[in-house]
C-alpha positions as CSV (number, residue, x, y, z in Angstrom):
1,X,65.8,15.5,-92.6
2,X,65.6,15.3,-88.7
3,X,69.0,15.5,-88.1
4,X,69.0,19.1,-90.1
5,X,66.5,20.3,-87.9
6,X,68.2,19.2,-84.8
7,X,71.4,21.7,-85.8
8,X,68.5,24.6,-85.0
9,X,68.0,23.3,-81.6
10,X,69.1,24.9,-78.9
11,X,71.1,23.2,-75.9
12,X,72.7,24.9,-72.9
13,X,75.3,23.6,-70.7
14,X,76.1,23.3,-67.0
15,X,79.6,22.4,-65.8
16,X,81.4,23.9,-62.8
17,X,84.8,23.2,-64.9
18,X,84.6,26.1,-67.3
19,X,87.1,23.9,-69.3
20,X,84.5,21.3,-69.4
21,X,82.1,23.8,-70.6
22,X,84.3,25.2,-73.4
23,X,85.3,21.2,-74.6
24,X,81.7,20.6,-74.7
25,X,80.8,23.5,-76.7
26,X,83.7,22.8,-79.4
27,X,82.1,19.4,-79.6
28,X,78.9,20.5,-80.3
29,X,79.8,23.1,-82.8
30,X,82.4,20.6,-84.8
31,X,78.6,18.3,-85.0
32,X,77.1,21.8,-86.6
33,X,75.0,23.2,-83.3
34,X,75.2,26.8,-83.3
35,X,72.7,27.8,-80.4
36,X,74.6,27.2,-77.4
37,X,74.4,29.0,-73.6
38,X,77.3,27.6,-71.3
39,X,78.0,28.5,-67.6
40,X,80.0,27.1,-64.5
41,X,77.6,28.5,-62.1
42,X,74.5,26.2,-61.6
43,X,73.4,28.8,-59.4
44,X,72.3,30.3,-63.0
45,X,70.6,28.1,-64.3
46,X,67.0,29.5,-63.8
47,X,67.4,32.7,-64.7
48,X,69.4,31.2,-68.0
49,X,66.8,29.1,-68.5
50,X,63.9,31.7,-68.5
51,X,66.9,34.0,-71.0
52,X,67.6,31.5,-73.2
53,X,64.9,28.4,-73.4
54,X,66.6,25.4,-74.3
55,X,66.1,22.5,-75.8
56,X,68.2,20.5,-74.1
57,X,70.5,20.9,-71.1
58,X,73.5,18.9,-70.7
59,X,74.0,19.0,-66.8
60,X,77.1,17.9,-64.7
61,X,75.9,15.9,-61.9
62,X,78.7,16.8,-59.1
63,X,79.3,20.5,-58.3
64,X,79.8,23.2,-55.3
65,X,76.6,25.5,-54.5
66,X,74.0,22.9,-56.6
67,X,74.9,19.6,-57.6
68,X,72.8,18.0,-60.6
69,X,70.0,17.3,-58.6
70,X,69.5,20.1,-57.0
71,X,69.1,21.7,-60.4
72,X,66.7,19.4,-61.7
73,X,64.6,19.9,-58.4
74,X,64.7,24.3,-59.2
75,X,64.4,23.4,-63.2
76,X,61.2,21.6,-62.3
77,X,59.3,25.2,-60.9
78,X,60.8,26.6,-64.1
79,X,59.2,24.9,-66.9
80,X,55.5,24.9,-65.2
81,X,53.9,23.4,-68.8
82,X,56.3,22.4,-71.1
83,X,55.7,19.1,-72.8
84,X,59.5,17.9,-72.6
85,X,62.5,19.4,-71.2
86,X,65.3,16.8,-71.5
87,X,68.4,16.9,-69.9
88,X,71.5,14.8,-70.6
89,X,73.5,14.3,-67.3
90,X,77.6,13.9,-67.0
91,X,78.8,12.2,-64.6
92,X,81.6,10.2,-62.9
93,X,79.7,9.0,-60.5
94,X,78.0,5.2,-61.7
95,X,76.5,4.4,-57.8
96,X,72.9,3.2,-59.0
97,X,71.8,5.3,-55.8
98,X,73.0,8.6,-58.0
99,X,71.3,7.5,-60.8
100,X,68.3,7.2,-59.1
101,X,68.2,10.3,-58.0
102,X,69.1,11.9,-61.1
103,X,66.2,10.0,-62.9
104,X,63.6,10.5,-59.8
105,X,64.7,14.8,-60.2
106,X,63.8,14.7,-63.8
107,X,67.0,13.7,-65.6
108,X,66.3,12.2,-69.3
109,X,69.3,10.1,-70.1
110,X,73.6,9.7,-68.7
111,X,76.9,9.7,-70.1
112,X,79.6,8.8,-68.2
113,X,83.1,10.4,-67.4
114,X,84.9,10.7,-69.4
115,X,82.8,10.3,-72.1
116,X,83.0,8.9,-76.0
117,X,82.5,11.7,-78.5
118,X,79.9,9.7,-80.8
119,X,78.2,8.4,-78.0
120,X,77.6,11.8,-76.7
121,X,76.4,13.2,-79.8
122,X,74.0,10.2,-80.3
123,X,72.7,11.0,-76.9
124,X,71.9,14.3,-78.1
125,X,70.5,13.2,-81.3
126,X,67.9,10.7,-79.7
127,X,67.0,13.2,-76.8
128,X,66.4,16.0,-79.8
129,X,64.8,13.6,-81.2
130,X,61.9,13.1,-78.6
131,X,62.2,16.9,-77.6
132,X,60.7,17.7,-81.6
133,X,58.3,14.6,-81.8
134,X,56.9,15.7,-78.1
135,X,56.5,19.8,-79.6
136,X,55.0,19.0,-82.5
137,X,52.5,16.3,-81.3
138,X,51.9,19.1,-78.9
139,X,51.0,21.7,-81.7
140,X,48.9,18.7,-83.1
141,X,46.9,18.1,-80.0
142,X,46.5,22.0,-79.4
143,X,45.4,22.4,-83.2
144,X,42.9,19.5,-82.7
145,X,41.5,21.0,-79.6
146,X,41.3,24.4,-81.6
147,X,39.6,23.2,-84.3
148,X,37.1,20.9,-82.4
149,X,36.1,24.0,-79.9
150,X,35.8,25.7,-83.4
151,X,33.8,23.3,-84.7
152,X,32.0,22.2,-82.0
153,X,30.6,26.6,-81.5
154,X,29.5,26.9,-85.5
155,X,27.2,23.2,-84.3
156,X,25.8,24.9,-81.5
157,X,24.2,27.3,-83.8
158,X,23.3,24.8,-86.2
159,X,22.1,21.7,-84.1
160,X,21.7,20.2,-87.0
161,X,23.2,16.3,-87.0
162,X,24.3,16.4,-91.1
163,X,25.9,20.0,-90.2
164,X,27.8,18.6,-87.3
165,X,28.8,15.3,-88.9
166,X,30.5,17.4,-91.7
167,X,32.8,19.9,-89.5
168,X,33.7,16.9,-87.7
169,X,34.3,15.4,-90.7
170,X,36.2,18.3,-91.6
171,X,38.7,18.1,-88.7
172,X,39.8,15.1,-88.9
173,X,40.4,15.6,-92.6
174,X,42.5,18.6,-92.0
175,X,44.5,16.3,-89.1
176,X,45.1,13.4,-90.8
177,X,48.6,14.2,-92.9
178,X,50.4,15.5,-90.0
179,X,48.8,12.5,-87.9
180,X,50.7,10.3,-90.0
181,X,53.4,12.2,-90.7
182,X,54.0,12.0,-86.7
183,X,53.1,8.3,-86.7
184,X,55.7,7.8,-89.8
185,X,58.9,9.8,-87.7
186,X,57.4,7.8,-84.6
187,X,58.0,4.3,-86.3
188,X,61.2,5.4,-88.5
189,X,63.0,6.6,-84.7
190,X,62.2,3.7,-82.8
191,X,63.8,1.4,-85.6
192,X,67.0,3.2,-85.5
193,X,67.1,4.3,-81.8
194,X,70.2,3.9,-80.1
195,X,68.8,2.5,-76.7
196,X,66.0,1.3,-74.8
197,X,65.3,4.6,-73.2
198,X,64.8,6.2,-76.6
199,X,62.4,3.6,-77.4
200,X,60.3,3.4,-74.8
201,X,59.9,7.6,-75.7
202,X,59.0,6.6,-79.2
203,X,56.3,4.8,-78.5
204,X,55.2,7.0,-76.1
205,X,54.8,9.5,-78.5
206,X,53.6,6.7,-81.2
207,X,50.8,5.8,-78.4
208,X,49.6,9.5,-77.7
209,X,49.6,10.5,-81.9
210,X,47.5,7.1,-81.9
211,X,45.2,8.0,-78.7
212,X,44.4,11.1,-81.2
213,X,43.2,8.9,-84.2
214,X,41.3,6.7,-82.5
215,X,39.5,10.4,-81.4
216,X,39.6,11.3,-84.6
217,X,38.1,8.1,-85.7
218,X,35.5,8.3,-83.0
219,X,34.0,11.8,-84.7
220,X,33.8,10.4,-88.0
221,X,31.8,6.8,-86.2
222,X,29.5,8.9,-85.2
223,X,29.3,11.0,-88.5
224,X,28.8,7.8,-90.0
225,X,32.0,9.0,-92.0
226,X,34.4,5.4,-90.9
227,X,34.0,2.2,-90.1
228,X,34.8,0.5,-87.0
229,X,38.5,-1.1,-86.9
230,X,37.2,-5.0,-86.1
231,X,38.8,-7.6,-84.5
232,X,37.5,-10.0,-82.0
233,X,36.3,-8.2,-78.4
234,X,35.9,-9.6,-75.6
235,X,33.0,-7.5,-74.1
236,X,33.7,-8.8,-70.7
237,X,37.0,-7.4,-70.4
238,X,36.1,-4.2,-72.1
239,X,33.6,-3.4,-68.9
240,X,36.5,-4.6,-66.5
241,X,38.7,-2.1,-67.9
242,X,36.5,0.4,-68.1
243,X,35.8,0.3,-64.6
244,X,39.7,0.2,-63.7
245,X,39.9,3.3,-65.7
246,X,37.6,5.1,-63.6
247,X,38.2,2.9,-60.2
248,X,39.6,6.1,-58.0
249,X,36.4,8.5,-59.5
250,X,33.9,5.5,-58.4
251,X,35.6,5.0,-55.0
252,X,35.8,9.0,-53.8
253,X,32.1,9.0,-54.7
254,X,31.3,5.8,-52.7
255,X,29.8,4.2,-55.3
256,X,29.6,0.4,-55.0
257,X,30.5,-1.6,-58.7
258,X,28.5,-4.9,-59.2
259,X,29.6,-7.0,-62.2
260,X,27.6,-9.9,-63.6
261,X,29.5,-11.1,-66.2
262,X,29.4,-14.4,-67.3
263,X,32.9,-16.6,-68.7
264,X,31.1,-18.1,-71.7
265,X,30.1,-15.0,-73.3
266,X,30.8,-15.1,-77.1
267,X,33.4,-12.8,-78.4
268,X,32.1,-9.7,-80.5
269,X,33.7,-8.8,-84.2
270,X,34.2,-4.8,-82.7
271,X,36.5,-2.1,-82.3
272,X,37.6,-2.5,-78.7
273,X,39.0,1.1,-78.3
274,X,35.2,2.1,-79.4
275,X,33.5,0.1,-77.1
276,X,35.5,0.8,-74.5
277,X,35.2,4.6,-74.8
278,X,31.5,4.1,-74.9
279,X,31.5,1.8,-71.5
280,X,33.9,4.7,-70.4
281,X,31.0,7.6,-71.4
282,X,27.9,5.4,-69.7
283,X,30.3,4.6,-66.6
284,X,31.0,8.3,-66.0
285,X,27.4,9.4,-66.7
286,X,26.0,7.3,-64.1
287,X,28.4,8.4,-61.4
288,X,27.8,12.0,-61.9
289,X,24.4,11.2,-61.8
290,X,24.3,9.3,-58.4
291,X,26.5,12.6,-56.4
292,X,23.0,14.1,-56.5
293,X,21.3,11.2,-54.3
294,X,22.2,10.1,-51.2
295,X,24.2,6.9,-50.4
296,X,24.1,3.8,-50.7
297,X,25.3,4.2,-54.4
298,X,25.6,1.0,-56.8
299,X,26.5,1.0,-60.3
300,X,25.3,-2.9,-62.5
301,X,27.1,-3.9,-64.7
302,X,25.9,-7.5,-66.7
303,X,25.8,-8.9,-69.5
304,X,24.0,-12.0,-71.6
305,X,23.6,-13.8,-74.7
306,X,21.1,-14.3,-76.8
307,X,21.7,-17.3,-79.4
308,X,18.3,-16.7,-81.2
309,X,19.3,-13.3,-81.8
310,X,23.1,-13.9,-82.1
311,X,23.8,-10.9,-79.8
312,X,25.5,-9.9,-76.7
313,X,22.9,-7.8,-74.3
314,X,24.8,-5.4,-72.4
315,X,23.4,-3.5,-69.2
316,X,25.1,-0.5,-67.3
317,X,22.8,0.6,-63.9
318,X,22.5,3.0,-61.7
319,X,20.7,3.9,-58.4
320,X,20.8,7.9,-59.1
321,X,17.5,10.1,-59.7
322,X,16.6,8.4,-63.5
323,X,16.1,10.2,-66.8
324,X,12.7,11.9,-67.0
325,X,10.3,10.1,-69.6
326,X,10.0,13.9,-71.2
327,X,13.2,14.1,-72.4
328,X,14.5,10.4,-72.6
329,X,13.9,10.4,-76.5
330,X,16.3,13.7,-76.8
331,X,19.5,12.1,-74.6
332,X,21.3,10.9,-77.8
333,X,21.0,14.0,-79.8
334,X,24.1,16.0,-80.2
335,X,24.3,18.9,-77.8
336,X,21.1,17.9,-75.9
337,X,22.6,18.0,-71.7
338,X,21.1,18.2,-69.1
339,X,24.3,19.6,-67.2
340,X,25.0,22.7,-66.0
341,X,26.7,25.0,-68.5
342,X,30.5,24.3,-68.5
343,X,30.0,20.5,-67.3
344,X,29.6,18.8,-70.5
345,X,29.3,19.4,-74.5
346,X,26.4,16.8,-75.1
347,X,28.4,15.1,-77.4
348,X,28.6,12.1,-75.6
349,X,25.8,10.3,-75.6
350,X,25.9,10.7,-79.3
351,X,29.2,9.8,-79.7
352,X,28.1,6.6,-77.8
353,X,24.7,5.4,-79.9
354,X,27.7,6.5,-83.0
355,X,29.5,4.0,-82.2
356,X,27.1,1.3,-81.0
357,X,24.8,1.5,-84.2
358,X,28.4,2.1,-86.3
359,X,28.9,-1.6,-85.3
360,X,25.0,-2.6,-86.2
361,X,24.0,-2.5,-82.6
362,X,21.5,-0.5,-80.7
363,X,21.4,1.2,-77.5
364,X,18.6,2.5,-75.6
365,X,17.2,3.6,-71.8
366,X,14.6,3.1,-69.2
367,X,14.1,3.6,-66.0
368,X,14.1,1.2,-63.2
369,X,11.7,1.9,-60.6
370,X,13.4,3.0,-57.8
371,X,16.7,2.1,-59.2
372,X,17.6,4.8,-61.3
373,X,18.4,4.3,-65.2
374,X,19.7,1.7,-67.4
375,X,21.4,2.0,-70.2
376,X,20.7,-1.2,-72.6
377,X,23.3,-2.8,-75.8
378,X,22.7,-4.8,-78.1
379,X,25.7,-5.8,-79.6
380,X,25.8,-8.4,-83.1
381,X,28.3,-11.5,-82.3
382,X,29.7,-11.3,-86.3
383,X,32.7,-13.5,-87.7
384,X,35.5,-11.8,-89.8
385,X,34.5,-10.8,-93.4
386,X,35.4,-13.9,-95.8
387,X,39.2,-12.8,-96.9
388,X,39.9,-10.1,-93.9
389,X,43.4,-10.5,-92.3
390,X,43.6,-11.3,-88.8
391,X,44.9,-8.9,-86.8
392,X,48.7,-9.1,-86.3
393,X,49.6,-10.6,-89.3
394,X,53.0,-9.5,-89.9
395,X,54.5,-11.6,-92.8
396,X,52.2,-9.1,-95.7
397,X,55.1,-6.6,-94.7
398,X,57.9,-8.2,-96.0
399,X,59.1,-6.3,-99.0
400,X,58.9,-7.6,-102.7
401,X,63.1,-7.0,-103.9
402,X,63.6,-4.8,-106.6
403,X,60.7,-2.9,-107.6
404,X,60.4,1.3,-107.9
405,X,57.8,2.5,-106.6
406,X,56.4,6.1,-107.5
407,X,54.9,8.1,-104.5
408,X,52.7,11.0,-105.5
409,X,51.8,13.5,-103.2
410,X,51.2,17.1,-103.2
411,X,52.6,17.6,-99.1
412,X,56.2,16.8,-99.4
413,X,56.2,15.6,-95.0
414,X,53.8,12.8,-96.6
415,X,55.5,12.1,-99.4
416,X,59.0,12.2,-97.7
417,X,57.6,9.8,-95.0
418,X,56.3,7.1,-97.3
419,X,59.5,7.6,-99.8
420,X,62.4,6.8,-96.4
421,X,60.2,4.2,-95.2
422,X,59.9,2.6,-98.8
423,X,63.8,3.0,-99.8
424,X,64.9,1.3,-96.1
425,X,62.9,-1.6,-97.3
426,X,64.8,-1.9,-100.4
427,X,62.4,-0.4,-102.5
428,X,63.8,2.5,-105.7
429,X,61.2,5.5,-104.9
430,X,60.5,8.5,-106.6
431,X,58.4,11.2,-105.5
432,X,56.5,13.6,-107.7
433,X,53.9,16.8,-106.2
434,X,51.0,16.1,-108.3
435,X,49.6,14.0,-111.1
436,X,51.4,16.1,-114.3
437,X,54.1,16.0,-112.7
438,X,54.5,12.4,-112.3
439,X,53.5,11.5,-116.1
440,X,56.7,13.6,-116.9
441,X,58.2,10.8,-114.8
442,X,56.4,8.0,-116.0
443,X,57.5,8.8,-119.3
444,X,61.4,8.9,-118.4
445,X,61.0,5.4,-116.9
446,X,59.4,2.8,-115.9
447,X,57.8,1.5,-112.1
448,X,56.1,-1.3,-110.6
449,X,53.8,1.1,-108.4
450,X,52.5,4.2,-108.4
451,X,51.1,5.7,-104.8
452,X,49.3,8.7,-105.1
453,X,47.2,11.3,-103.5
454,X,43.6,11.2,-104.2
455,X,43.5,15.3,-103.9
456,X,46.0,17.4,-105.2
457,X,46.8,20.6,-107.4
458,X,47.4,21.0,-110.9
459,X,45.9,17.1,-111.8
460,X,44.6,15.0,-108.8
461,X,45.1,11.3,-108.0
462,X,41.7,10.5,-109.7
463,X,42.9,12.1,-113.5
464,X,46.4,10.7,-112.9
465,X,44.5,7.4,-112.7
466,X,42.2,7.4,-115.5
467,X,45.6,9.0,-117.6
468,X,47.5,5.8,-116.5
469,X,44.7,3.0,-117.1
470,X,44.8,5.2,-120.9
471,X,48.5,4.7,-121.5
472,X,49.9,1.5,-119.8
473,X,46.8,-0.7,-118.1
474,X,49.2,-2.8,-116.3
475,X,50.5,0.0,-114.2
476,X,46.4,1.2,-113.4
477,X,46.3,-2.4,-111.8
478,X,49.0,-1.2,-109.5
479,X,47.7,1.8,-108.2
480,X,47.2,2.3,-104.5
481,X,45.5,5.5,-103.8
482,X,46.2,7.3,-100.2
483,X,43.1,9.4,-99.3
484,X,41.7,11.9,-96.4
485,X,39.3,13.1,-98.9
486,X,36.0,11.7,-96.6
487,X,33.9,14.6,-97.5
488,X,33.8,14.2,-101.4
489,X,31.4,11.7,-102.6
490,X,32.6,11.8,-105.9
491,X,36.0,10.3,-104.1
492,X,34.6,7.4,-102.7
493,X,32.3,6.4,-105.7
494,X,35.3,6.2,-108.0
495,X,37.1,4.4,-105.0
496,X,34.8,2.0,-104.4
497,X,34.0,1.4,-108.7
498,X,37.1,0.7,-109.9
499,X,38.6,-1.5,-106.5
500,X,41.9,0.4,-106.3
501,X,43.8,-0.8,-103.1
502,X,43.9,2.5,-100.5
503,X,45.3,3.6,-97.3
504,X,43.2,5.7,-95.4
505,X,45.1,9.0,-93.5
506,X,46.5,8.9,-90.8
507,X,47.9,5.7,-92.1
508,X,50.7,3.8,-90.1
509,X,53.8,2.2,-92.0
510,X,53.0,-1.4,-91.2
511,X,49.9,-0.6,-93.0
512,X,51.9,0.8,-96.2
513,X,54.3,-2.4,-96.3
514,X,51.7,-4.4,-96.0
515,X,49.5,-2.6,-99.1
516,X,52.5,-2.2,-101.1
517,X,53.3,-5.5,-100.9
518,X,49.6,-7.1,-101.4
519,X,49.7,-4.4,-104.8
520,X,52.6,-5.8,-106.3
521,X,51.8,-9.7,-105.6
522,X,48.1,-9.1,-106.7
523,X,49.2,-9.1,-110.2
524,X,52.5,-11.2,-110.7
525,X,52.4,-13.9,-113.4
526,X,51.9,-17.2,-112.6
């Protein structure tokens, strides 16, 4: 499915051979690329590049006027914004020293002259590849920002917390298919990339796409719409790296960090990501506050234990001007700020007591006299839930041979996604667009699995259910339901009833493999 899209793509070529140029255009349109710009003249190459707007340049690295580099250096004032330009350099020249260069100017990946047809192609495959994963997490990041500004205007004339928690809500509803859709292509690349290079740019794109669930996740924390993603945190190091993510802000402000942090604290059952954007939020706050007072500046940072309690106390200080008693009790409401307008949302501090409460904390604040304000956690020191996995358990992928698998879903990117990963684990899949569908199909054969959509036209994932557990039982009993429906009560009291195994949008494929595989063990004889 990729690859037909890549034949779309548009790729321009720089070669002060023109026979070069013509070979390489043959080449490209034996492969089936029709969209090809070719010159001799790197002299051209802005004004071609402004004309044509490639997707990919394949760019000779010795030649009279501009060599390679020289290109890549003019190329640079050229794109100004865009995500990814790659370009594919040709050379004959293998002195590390050139490739140095050639990398340090911008270049993406090399082929060497004279070059292997199939290896050039691939190169041009893999570097597509990454060129339409960066674009469309682009479009995903740009629609996310859309619909939160969106979002975040109609709660400004609501302040109402149950108003705000549903838009948010509603966001991340509309963003979780192509969110895993992008995480899917992410994982399916980087198993069949052809190098290390293409790799590493997989999971650069797999760590930004994730960077946005964990936002996405954040919003619905604080709506109280998901739970925190637990595993055993280190609240110590949270802090640390907290304050290394914001070490240059702390140091141009002159603000001195103190850290009282002692080695025996007891590990917390939390979401580090969450935690760590909340020691992120309170870190930040208190160094915007202290620009408004005079030096010296010091920001405290300890923490304790409590054994009678079973908790972890948590204290982030500062020596700016305080928070006045008058409006201490307003700080954590959504769009309460007490910055100028254009320096913050008011979301933050809310987000924040989200998060902490999300985990079945609590966070409040006082003022220290003459020291500012302090920002106290309270933090639960839990233990796994009886029968959780640990995190990194990796054997639950392994496939179960020989079993078909129906995957119904009414957006064909999510049900393609779940249907190649499925089959390249050995799996038979079908895919159906919504629940009438699919008893056609269940009446032609039999499967060991059905994965369906909770929401969809015509009959959703709920009806296809109850018309399953009706005709063949054994099959309801391997049902796994995939579901961004969060705003529908109705969906999660059926969920939670009848105990069907789900994966949440945006899901990742280890977490289908290992669902799918947990579904089909949970009821094998014997």
């Amino acid at each position: 499915m990729i690859a037909q899209t890549f034949r779309s793509a548009r790729i321009m070529i720089v070669d002060d051979e023109p026979a070069m140029v013509r070979l390489l255009e043959q080449l490209l349109e034996r492969a089936g690329y029709t969209h090809l710009c070719g010159t001799s003249d790197p002299r051209e190459v802005p004004t071609r590049y402004r004309e044509f707007g490639p997707d990919l340049i394949l760019l000779d690295l010795r030649m009279p006027h501009l060599d390679g580099v020289q290109v890549l250096e003019r190329l640079k004032r050229e794109t100004g914004t865009e995500t990814y330009l790659p370009v594919l350099l040709l050379t004959a020249d293998a002195a590390p020293e050139s490739r140095r260069r050639a990398l340090t100017a911008g270049a993406s990946d090399f082929v060497t002259k004279p070059f292997d047809r199939i290896e050039l192609l691939l190169r041009v495959d893999n570097l597509l590849a990454m060129r339409f994963l960066h674009r469309e997490l682009r479009r995903q990041n740009e629609d996310l920002e859309a619909q939160v500004r969106e979002r975040t205007h109609q709660l400004l004339q609501t302040e109402k917390l149950a108003t705000m928690g549903n838009l948010l809500a509603g966001v991340a509803h509309e963003l979780n298919s192509p969110l895993s859709v992008i995480l899917g292509h992410v994982a399916l690349f980087a198993a069949s990339a052809a190098d290390d290079g293409a790799r590493a740019r997989a999971q650069g794109i797999g760590d930004a796409a994730e960077r946005c669930v964990r936002i996405v996740r954040s919003f619905l924390t604080m709506a109280r719409r998901h739970p925190p993603e637990r595993a055993h945190v280190s609240v110590n190091q949270v802090l640390k790296d907290a304050v290394e993510l914001l070490a240059y802000e702390l140091r141009v402000a002159n603000v001195d960090v103190r850290v009282d942090l002692p080695d025996d604290l007891p590990l917390v059952w939390a979401d580090g990501h969450q935690l760590r954007q909340v020691a992120v939020n309170l870190i930040a706050n208190a160094r915007q506050a202290m620009l408004d007072t005079p030096p010296p500046r010091r920001l405290t940072l300890a923490a304790r234990s409590d054994d009678s309690s079973r908790s972890v106390r948590v204290e982030i200080a500062d020596t700016g001007p305080g928070i006045p008693q008058e409006i201490q009790a307003r700080i954590f409401e959504p769009f309460f700020t007490t910055k100028s307008e254009g320096e913050g949302t008011g979301l933050g501090l809310a987000l924040t007591r989200g998060i902490i409460e999300g985990h079945g904390g609590t966070i409040r604040v006082e003022n220290r006299r003459g020291h500012g304000a302090c920002f106290l956690i309270e933090l639960p020191v839990g233990a796994p839930p009886v029968g959780s996995d640990a995190p990194g358990t990796l054997d639950a992928a392994a496939p179960v041979v020989g079993k078909a698998i129906l995957v119904v879903d009414d957006e064909p990117a999510v049900a393609s996604i779940l249907a190649e990963a499925l089959t390249r684990d050995g799996y038979t899949v079908d895919t159906a667009l919504n629940g009438a569908l699919a008893l056609e199909k269940l009446e032609a054969q039999p499967y060991d699995l059905i994965i369906s959509d909770s929401g969809m036209p015509v009959m959703n994932g709920l009806e296809l259910y109850r018309e399953v557990e009706r005709r063949e039982p054994r099959l309801a009993r391997r049902f796994v339901f995939v579901t961004g429906d969060i705003l529908n009560p109705r969906t999660r009291e059926f969920l939670e009833r009848i105990g069907a195994p789900r994966l949440e949008k945006p899901f990742t494929l280890d977490g289908v493999k290992r669902v799918v595989r947990r579904a089909l063990l949970a009821h094998e004889p014997g």
